[in-house]
mmCIF file of the C-alpha atoms, coordinates in Angstrom:
data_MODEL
# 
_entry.id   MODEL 
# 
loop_
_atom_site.group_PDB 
_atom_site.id 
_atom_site.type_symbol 
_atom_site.label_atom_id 
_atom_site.label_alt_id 
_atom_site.label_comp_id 
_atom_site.label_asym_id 
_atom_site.label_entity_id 
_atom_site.label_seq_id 
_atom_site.pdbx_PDB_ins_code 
_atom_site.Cartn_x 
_atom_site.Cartn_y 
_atom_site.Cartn_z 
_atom_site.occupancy 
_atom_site.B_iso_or_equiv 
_atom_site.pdbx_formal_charge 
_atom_site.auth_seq_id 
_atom_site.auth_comp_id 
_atom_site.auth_asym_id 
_atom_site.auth_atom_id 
_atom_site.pdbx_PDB_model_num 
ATOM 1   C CA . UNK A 1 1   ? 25.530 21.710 193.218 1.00 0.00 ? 1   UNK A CA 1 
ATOM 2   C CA . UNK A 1 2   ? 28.624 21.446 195.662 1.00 0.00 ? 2   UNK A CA 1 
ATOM 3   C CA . UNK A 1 3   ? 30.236 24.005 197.626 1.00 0.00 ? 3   UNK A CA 1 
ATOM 4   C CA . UNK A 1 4   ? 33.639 23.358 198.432 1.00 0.00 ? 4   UNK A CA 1 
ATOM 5   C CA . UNK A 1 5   ? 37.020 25.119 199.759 1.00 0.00 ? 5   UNK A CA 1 
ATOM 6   C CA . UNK A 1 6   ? 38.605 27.654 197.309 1.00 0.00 ? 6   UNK A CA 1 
ATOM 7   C CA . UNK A 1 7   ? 41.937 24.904 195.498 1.00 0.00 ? 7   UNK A CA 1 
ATOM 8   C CA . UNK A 1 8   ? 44.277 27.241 193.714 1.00 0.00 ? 8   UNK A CA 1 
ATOM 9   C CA . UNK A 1 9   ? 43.637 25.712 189.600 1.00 0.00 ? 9   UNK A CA 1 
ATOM 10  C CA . UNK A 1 10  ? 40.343 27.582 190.996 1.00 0.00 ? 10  UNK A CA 1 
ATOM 11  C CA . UNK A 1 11  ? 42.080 30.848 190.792 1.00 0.00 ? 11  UNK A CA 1 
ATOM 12  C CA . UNK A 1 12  ? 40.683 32.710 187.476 1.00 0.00 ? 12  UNK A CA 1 
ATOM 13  C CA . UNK A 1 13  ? 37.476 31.732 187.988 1.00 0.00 ? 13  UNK A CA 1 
ATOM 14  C CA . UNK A 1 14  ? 37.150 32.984 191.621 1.00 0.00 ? 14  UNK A CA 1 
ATOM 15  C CA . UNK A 1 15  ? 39.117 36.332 190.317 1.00 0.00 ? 15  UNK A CA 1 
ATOM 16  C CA . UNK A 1 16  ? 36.198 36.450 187.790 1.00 0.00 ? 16  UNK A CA 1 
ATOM 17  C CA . UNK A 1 17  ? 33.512 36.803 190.857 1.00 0.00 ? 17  UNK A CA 1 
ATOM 18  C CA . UNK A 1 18  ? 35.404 39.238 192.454 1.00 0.00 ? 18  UNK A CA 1 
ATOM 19  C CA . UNK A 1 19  ? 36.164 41.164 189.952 1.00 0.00 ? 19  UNK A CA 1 
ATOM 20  C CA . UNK A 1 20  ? 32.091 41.032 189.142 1.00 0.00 ? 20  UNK A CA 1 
ATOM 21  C CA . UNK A 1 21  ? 31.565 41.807 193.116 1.00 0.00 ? 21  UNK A CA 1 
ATOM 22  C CA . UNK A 1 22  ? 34.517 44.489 193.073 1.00 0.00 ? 22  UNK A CA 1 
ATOM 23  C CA . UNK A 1 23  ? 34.050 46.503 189.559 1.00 0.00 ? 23  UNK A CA 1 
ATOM 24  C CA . UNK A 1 24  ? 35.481 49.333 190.592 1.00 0.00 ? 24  UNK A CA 1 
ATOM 25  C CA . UNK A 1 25  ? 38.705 47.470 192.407 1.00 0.00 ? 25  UNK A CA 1 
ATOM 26  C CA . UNK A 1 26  ? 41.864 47.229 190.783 1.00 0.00 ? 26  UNK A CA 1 
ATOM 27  C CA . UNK A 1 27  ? 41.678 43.550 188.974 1.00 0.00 ? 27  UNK A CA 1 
ATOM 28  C CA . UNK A 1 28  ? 46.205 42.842 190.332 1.00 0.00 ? 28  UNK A CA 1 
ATOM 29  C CA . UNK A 1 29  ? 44.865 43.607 193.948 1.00 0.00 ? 29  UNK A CA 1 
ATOM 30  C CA . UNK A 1 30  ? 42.038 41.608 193.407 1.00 0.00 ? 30  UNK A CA 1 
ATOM 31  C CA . UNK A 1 31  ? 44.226 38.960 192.098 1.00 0.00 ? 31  UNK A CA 1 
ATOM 32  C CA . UNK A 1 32  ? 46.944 39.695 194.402 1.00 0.00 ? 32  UNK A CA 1 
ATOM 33  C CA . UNK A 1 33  ? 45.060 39.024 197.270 1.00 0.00 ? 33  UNK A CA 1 
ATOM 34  C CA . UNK A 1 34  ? 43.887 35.369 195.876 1.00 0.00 ? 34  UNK A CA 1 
ATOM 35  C CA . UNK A 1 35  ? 47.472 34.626 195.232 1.00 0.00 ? 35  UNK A CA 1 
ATOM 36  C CA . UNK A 1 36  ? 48.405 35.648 198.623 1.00 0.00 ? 36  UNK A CA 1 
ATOM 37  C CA . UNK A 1 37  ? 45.666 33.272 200.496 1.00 0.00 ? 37  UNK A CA 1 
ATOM 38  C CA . UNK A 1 38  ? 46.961 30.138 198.498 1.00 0.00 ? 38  UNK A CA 1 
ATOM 39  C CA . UNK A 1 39  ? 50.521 31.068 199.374 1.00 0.00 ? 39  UNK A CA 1 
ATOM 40  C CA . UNK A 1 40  ? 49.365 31.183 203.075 1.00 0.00 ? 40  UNK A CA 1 
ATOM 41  C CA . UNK A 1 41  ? 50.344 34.978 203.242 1.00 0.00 ? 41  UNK A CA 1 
ATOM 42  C CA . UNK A 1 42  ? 48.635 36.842 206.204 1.00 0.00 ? 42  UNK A CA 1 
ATOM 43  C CA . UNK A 1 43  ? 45.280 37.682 205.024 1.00 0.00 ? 43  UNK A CA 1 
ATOM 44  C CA . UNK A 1 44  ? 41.763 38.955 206.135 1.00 0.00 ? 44  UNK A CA 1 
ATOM 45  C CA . UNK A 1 45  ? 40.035 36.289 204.599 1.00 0.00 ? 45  UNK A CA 1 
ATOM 46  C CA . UNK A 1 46  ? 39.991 32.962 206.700 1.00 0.00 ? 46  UNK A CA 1 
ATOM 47  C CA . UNK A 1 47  ? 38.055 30.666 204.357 1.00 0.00 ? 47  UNK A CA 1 
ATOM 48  C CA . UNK A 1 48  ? 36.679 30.584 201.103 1.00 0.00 ? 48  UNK A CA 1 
ATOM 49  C CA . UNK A 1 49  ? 34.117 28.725 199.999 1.00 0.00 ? 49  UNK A CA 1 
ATOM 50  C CA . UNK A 1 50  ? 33.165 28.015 195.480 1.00 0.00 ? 50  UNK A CA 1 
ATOM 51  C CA . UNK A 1 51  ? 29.513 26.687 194.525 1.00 0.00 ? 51  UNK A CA 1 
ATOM 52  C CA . UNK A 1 52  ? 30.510 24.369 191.699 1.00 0.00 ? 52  UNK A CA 1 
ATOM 53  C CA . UNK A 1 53  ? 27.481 23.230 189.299 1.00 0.00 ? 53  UNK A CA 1 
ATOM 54  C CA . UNK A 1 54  ? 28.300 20.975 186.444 1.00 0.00 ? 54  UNK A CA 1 
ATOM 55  C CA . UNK A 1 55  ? 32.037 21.813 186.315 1.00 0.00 ? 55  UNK A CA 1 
ATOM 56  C CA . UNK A 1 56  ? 31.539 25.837 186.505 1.00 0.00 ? 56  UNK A CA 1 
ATOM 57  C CA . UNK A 1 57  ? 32.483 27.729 189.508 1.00 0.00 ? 57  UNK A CA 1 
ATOM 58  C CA . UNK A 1 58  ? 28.689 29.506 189.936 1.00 0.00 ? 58  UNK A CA 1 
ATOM 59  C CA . UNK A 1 59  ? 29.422 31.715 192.688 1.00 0.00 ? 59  UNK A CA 1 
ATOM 60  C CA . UNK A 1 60  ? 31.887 32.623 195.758 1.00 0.00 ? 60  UNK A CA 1 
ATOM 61  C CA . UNK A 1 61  ? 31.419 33.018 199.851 1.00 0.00 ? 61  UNK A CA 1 
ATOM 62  C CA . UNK A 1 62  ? 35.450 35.180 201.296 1.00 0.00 ? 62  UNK A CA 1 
ATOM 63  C CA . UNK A 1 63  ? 34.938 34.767 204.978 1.00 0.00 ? 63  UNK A CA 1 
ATOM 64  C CA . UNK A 1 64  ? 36.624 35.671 208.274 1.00 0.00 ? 64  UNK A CA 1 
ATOM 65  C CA . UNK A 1 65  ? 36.769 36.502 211.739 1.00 0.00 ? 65  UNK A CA 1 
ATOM 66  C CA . UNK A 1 66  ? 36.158 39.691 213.025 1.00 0.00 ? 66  UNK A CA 1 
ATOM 67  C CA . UNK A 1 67  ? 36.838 41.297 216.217 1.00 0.00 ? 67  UNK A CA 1 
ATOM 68  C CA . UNK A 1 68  ? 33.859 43.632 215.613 1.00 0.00 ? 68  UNK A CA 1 
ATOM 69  C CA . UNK A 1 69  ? 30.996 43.448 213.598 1.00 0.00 ? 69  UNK A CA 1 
ATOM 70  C CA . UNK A 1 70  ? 28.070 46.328 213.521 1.00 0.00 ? 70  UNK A CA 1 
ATOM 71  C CA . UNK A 1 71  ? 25.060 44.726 215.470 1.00 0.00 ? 71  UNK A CA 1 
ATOM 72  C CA . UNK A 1 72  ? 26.967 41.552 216.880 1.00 0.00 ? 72  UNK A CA 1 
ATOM 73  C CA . UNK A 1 73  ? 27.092 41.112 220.298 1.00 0.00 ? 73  UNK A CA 1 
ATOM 74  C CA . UNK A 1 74  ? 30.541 38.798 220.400 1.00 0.00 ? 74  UNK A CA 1 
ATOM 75  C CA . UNK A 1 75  ? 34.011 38.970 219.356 1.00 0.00 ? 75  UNK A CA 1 
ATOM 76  C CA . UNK A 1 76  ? 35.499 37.707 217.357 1.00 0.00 ? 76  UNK A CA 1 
ATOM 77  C CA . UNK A 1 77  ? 32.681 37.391 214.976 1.00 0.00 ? 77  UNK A CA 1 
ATOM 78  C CA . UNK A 1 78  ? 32.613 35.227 212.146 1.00 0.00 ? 78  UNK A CA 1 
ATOM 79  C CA . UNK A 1 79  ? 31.655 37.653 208.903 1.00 0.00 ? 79  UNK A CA 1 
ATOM 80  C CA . UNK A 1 80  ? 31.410 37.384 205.255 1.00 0.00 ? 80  UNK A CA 1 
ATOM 81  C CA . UNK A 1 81  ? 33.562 39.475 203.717 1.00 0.00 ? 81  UNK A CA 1 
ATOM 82  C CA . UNK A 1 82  ? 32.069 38.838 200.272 1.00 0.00 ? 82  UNK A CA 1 
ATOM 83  C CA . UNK A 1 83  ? 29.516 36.974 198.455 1.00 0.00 ? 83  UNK A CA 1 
ATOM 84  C CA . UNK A 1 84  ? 28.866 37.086 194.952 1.00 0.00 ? 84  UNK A CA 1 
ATOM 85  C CA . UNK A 1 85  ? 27.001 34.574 192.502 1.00 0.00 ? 85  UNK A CA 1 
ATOM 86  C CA . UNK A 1 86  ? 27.366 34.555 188.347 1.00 0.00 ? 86  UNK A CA 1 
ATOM 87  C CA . UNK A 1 87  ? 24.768 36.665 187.216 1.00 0.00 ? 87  UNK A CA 1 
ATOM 88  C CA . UNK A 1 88  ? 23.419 33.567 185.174 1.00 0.00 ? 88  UNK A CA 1 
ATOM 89  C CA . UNK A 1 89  ? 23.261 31.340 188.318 1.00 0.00 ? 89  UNK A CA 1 
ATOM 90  C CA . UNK A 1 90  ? 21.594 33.776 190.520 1.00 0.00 ? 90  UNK A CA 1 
ATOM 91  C CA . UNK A 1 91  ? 17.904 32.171 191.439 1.00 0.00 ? 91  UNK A CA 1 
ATOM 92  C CA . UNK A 1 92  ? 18.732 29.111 191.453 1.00 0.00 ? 92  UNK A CA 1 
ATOM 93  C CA . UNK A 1 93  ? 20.330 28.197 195.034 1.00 0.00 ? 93  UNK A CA 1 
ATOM 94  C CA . UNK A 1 94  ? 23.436 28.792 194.710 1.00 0.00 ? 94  UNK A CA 1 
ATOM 95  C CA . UNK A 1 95  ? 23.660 32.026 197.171 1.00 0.00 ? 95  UNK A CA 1 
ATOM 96  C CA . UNK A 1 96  ? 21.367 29.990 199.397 1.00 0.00 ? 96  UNK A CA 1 
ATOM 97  C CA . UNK A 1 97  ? 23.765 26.906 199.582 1.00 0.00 ? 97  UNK A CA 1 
ATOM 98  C CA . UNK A 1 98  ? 27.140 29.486 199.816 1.00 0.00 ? 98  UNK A CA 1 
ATOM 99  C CA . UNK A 1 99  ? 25.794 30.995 202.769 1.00 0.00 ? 99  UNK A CA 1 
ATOM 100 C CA . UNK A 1 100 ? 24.124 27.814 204.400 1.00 0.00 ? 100 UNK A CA 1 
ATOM 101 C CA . UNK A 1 101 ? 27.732 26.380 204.552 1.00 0.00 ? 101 UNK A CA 1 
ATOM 102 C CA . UNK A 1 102 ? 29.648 29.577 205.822 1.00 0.00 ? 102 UNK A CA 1 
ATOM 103 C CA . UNK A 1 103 ? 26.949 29.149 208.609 1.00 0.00 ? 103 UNK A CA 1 
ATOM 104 C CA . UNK A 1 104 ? 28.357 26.038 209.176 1.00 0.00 ? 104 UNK A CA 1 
ATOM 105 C CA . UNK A 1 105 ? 32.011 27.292 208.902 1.00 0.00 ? 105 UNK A CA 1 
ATOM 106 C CA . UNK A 1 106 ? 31.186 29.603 211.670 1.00 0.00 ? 106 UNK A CA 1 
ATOM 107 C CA . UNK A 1 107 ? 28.861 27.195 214.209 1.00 0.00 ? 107 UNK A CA 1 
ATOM 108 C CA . UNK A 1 108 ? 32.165 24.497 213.486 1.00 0.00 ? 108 UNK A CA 1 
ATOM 109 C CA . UNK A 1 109 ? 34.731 27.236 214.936 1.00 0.00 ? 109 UNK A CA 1 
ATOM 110 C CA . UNK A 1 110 ? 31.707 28.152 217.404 1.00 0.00 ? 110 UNK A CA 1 
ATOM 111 C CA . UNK A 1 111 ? 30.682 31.436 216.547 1.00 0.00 ? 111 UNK A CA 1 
ATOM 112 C CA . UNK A 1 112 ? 26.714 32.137 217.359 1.00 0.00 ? 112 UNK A CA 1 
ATOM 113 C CA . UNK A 1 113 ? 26.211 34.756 214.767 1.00 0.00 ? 113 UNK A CA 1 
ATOM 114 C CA . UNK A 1 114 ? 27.636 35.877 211.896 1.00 0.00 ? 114 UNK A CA 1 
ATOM 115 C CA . UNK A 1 115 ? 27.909 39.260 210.155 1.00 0.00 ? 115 UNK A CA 1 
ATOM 116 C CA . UNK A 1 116 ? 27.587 41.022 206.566 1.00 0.00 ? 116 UNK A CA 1 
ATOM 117 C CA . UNK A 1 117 ? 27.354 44.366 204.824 1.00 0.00 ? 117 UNK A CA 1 
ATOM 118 C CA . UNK A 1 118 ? 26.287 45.533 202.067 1.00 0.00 ? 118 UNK A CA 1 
ATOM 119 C CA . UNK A 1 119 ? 26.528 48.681 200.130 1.00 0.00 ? 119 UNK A CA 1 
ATOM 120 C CA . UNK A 1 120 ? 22.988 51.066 201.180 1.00 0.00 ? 120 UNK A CA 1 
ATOM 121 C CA . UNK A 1 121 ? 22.143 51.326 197.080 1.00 0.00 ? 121 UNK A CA 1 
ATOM 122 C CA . UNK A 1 122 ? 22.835 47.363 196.159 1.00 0.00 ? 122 UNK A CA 1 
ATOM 123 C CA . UNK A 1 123 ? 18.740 46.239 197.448 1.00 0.00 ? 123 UNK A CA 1 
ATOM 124 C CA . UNK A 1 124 ? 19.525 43.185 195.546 1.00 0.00 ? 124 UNK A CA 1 
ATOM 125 C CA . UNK A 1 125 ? 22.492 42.887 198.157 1.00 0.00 ? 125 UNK A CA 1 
ATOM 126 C CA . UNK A 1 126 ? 19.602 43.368 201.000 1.00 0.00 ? 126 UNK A CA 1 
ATOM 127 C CA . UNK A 1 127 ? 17.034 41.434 199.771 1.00 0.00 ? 127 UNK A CA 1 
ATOM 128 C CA . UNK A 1 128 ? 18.901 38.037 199.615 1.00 0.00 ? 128 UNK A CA 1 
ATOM 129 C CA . UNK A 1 129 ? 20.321 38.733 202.918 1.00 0.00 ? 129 UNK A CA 1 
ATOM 130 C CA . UNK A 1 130 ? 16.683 38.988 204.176 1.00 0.00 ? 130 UNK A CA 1 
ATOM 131 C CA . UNK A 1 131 ? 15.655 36.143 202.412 1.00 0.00 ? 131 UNK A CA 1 
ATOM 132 C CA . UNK A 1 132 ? 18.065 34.082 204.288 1.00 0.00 ? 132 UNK A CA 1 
ATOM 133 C CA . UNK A 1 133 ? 17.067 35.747 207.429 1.00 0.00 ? 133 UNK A CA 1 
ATOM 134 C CA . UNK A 1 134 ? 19.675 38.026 208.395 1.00 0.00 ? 134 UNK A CA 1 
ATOM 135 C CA . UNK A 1 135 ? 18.342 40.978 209.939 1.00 0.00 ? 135 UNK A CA 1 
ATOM 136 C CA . UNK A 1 136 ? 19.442 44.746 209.257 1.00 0.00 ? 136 UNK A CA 1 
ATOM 137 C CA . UNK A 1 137 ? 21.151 45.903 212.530 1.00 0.00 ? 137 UNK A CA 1 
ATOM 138 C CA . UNK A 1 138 ? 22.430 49.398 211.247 1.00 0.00 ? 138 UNK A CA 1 
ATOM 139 C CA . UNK A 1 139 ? 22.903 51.886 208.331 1.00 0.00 ? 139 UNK A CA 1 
ATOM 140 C CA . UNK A 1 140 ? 25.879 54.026 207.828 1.00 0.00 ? 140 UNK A CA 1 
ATOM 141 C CA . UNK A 1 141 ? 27.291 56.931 205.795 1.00 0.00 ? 141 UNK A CA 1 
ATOM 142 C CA . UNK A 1 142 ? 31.619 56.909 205.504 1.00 0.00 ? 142 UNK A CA 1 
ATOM 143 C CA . UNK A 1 143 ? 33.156 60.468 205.455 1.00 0.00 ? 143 UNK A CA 1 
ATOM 144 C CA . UNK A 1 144 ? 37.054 60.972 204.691 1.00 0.00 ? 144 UNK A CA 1 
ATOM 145 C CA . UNK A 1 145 ? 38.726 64.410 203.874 1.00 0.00 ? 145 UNK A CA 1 
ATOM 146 C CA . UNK A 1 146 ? 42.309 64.565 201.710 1.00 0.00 ? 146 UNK A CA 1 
ATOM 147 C CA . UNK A 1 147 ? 44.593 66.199 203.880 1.00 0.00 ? 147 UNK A CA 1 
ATOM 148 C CA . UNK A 1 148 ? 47.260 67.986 201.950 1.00 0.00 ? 148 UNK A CA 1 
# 
């Protein structure tokens, strides 16, 4: 198993995990923004991070720096923006190994902590981020209201 940097002939089979992480985004966004880190376009995501096993990209860490982050105490904070590992890979280390070396990402640019979300109905979300030992700092419902 290696995780390495995202190298753009990696480009379909990262937009594969997103688009797995991201059902309900639109697939050209998804692929838009991929397109527009390898072109060195401004972009939230700082550094992204493939677990490769046997030739097959397995799974996918997007990371950044925040200047906020619900429960962190400094700024900026390093935060993963999303993690997602093919459903067929899941169990076996992979998620453990992506977020292992965004850890390291974030100590190398010395951050202390690091931050995550997840969506309050994906417990399979929660549960790995437990099982690494991230700790759940705060639970939040999102309003909005059309205004025509």
């Amino acid at each position: 198993m290696l995780v390495r940097p995202a190298q753009p002939e990696d480009r379909d089979a990262w937009l594969k995990l997103r688009v797995a992480l991201w059902p309900d985004e639109d697939a050209a966004l998804l692929a838009e923004d991929i397109d527009n880190h390898f072109a060195g376009r401004q972009s939230m995501r700082q550094h992204v991070l493939l677990c490769e096993e046997s030739g097959e990209i397995t799974g996918m860490i997007e990371l950044s720096e925040r200047d906020y982050a619900e429960g962190c105490e400094t700024s900026p904070v390093a935060f993963i923006e999303g993690w997602c590992v093919a459903a067929h890979r899941r169990g076996h280390g992979a998620g453990r190994a992506l977020v292992a070396a965004a850890e390291d990402w974030a100590r190398a640019r010395g951050h202390t902590e690091i931050g995550s979300d997840t969506q309050l109905w994906n417990e399979v979300s929660q549960k790995a981020h437990a099982a690494l030992g991230y700790e759940e700092v705060e639970r939040i419902v999102a309003f909005r209201k059309a205004l025509g």
